[in-house]
C-alpha positions as CSV (number, residue, x, y, z in Angstrom):
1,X,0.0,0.0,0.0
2,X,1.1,3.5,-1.6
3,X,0.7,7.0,0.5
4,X,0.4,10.2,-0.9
5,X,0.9,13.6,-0.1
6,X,0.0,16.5,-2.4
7,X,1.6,20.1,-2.2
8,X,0.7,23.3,-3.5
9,X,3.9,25.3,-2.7
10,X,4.2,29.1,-2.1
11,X,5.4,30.7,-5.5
12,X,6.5,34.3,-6.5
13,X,7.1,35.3,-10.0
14,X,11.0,34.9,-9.3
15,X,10.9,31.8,-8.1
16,X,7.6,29.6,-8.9
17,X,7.0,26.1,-7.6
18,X,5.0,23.5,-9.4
19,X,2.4,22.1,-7.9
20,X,3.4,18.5,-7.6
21,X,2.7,15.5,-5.2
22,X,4.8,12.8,-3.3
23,X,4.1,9.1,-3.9
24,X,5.6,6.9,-1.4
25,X,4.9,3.4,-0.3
26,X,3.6,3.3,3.0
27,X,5.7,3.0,5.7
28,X,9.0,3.6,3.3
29,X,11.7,6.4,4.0
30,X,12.7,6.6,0.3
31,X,16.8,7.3,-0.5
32,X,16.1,8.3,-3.8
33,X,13.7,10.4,-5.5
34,X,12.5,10.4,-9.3
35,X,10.2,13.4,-10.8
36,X,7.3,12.6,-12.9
37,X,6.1,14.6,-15.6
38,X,2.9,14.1,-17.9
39,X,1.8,14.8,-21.3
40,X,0.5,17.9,-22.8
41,X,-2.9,18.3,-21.3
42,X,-2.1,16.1,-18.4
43,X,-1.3,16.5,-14.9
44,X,0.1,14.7,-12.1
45,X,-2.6,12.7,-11.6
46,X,-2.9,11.3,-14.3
47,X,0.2,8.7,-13.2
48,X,-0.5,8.1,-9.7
49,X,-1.7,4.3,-9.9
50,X,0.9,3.4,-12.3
51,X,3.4,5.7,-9.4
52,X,1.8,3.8,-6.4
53,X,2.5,0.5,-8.3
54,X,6.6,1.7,-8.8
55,X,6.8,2.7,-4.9
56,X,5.1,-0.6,-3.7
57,X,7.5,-2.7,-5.7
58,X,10.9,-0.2,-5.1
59,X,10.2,0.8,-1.6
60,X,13.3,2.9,-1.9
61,X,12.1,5.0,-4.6
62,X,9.5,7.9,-4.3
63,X,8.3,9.3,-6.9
64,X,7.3,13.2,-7.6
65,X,3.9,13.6,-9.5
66,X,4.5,17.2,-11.1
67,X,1.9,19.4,-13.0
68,X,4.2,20.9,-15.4
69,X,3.4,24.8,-16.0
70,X,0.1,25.5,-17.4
71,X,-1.4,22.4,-16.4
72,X,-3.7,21.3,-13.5
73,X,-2.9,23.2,-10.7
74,X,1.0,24.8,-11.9
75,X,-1.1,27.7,-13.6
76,X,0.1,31.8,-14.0
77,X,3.5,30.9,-14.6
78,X,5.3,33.7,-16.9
79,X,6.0,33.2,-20.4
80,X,8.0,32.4,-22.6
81,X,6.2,29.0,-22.2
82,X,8.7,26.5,-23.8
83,X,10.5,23.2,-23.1
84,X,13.3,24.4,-21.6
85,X,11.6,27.1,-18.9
86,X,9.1,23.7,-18.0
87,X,12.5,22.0,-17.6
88,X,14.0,25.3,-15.6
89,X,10.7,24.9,-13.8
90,X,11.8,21.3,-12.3
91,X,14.8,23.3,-10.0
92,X,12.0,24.8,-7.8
93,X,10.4,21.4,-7.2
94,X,13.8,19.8,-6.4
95,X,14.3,23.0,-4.2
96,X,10.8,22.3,-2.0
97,X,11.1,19.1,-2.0
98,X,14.7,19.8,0.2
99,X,16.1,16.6,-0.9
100,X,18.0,15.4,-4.1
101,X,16.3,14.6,-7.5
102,X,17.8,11.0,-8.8
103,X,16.0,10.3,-11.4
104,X,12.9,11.7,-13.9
105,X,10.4,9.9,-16.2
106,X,8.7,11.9,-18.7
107,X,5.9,10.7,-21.2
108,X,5.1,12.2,-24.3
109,X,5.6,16.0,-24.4
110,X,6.7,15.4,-20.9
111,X,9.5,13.2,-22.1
112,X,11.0,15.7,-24.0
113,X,10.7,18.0,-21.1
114,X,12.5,15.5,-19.0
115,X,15.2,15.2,-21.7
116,X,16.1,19.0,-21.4
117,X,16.4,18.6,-17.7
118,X,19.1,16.0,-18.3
119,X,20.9,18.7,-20.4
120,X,20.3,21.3,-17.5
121,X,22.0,18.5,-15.0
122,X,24.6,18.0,-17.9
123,X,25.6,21.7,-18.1
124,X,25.9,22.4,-14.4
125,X,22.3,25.1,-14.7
126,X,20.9,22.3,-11.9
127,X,22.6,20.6,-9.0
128,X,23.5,17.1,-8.5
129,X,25.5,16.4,-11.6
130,X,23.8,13.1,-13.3
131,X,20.5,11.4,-12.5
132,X,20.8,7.9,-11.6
133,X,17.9,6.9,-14.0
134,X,15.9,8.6,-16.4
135,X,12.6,7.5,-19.0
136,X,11.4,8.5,-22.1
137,X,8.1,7.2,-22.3
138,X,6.6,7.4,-26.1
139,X,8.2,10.9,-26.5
140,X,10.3,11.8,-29.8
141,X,13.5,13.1,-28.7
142,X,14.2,15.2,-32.3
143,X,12.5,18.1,-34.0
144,X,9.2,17.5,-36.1
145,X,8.1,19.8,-38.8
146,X,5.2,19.6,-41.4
147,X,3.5,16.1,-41.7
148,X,5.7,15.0,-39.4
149,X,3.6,17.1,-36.4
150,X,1.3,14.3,-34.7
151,X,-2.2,16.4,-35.8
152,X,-3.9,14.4,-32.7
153,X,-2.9,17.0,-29.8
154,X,-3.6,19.9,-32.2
155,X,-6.8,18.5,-32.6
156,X,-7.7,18.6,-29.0
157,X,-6.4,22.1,-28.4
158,X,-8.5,23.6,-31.6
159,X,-11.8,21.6,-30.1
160,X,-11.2,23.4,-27.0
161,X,-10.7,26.7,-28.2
162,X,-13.9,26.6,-29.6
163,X,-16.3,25.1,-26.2
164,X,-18.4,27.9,-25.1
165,X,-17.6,28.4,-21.1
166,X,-18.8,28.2,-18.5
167,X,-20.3,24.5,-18.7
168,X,-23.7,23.8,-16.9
169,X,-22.4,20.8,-15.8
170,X,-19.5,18.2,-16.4
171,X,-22.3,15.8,-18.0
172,X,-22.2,19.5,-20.8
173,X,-18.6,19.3,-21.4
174,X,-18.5,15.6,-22.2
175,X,-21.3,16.2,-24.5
176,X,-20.3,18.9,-26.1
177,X,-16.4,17.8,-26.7
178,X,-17.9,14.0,-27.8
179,X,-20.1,16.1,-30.3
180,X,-17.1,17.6,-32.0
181,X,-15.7,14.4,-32.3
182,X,-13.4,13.2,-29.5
183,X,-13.6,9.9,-28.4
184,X,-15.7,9.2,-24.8
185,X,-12.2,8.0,-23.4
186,X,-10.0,11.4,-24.6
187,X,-13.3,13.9,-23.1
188,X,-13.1,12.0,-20.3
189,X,-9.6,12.2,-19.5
190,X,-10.2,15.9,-20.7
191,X,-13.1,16.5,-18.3
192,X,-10.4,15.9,-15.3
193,X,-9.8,19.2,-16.4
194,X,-12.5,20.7,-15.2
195,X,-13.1,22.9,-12.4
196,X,-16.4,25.0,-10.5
197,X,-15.6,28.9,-11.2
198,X,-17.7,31.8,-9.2
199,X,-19.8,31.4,-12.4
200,X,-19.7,27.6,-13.0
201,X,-17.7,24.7,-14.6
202,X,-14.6,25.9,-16.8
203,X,-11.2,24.3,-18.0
204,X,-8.4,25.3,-15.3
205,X,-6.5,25.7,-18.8
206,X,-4.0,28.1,-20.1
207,X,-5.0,27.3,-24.1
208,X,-2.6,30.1,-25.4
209,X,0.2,28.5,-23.2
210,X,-0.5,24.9,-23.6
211,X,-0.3,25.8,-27.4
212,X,3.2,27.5,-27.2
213,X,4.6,25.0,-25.2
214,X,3.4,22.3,-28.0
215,X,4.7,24.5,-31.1
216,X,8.1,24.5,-28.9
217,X,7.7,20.8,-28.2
218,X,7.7,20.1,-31.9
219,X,10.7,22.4,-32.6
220,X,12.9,21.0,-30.3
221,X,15.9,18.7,-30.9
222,X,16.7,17.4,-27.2
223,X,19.2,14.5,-29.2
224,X,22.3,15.8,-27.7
225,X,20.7,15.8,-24.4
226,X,19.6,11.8,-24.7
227,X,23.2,11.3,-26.0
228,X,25.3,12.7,-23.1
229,X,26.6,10.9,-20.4
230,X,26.6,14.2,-17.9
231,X,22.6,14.1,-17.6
232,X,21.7,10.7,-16.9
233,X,23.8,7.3,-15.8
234,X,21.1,5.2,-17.0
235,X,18.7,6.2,-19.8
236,X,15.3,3.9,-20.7
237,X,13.1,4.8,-23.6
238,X,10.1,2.9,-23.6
239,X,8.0,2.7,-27.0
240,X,4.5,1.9,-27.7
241,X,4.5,-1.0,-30.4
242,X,1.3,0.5,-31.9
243,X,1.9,4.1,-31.6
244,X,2.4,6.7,-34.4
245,X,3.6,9.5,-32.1
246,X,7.6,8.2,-32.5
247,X,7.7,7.5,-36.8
248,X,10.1,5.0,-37.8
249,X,13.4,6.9,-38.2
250,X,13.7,8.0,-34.6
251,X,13.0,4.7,-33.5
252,X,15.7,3.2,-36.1
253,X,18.0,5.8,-34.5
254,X,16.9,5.0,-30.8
255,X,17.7,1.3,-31.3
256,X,21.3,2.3,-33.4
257,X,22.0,4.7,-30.2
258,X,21.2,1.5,-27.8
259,X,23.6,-0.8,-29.7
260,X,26.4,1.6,-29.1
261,X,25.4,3.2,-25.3
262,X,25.9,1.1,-22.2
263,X,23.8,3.6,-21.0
264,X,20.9,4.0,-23.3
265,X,18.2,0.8,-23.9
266,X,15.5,0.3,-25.6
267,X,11.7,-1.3,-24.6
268,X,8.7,-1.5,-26.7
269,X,5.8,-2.5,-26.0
270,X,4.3,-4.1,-28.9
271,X,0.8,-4.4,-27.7
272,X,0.5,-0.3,-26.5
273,X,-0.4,2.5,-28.1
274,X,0.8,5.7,-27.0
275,X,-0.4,5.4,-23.5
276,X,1.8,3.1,-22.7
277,X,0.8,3.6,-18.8
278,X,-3.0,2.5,-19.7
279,X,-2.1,0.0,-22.7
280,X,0.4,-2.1,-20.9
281,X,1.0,-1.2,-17.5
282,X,2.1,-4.8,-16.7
283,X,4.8,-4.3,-19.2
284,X,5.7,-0.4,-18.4
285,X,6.1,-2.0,-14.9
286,X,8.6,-4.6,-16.1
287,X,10.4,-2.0,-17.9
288,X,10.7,0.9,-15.6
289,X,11.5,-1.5,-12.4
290,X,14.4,-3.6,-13.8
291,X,16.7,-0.9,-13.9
292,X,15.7,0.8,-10.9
């Protein structure tokens, strides 16, 4: 049995803190600690039964469920609202949390986040030199331009942007995002979004940053990051067998890298999609608790 502990940190404009919370198993004093960090359109939440299952089997882990910035609860942050100031973002967590950071797993848009961290660690911008182990869960490490964009995420966003707020009533929302053509299981995962305002039900969502932090997502190249010894000791990139968010070529060069890296390996999943955590958490178990 899993405990945990949810914190909504004091933040200033100089020095915000992510909401994030702690995942321990119960009873555990945990030696190391590993950040967590969802997809766009996520939060914390969204991994803390797949997190409880980690901490129950690695007792001497805890794990760090972070709303990145402009997500669930981390709103207001100040622009510019790209990879690398999410990743600069991490440092305040590490900072409340008044322990070391050994490790991060990243999923998606969150992978790529966690990536640019490792570069932070790697150039000296964070403390602690190298992470002991790091993920990259589903998340294409290069740039993507043109057809190569996944369309799915921009999608959501431009459904969104159009809802009419505030919504009488979460029942509403689901209606009205299924109407426009999202699946029951994306409004759903959507609707966790929601939130009761002085004048009803509206999204606790920053649109205009969650779409600047995906046009930045799609420019960056975080290869040299994956690549360098000086972020992470141990990387792991797990793979959905059935998803089309990581095309062919990166995952040709992710399993060239992991023939030549001691440090770098490669797991797909062949039955999972791109949420790997929902697809195959038996296997996403295997994967992330073997090295850890």
């Amino acid at each position: 049995m899993s405990t945990t502990k949810s914190t909504s940190s004091p933040s200033s404009e100089s020095s915000p803190v992510l909401h994030h919370a702690v995942v321990t198993a119960a009873g555990a004093t945990p030696e190391r600690w590993m950040l967590v960090l969802h997809g766009i359109l996520g939060s914390g939440p969204n991994w803390r039964t797949f997190a409880r299952r980690v901490v129950d089997a690695r007792p001497g882990w805890g794990l760090v469920l972070v709303d990145l910035r402009a997500h669930g609860l981390s709103q207001d942050l100040a622009p510019p609202h790209t990879v690398e100031a999410a990743a600069a973002d991490l440092g305040g967590v590490a900072a409340a949390l008044g322990h070391g950071v050994h490790g991060v797993m990243g999923h998606s848009f969150g992978g790529k986040v966690a990536l640019a961290y490792l570069g932070r660690r790697a150039r000296g911008e964070e403390p602690g030199g190298p992470v002991a182990r790091a993920f990259v869960l589903d998340s294409d490490p290069g740039a993507r331009f043109g057809e190569r964009r996944d369309p799915s995420s921009r999608e959501v966003l431009e459904v969104l942007k159009g809802l009419p707020q505030p919504f009488a009533s979460r029942e509403a929302f689901l209606e009205q995002v299924r109407g426009r053509g999202l699946s029951r299981a994306v409004a759903d995962w959507l609707a966790m979004n929601v939130r009761r305002g002085d004048d009803g039900l509206r999204l606790r969502l920053d649109l205009g940053a969650i779409e600047a932090l995906l046009e930045d997502y799609f420019a960056q190249d975080q290869w040299d990051a994956l690549e360098d010894p000086r972020g992470a000791e141990e990387v792991r990139v797990v793979l959905g067998g059935k998803s089309t968010s990581v095309p062919e070529d990166t995952r040709a060069r992710l399993v060239a890298l992991a023939a030549t890296s001691p440090r770098v390996s490669v797991r797909v999943l062949p039955e999972a999609g791109h949420w790997v955590h929902v697809d195959d958490p038996e296997g996403l178990l295997s994967a992330v608790t073997e090295v850890l």
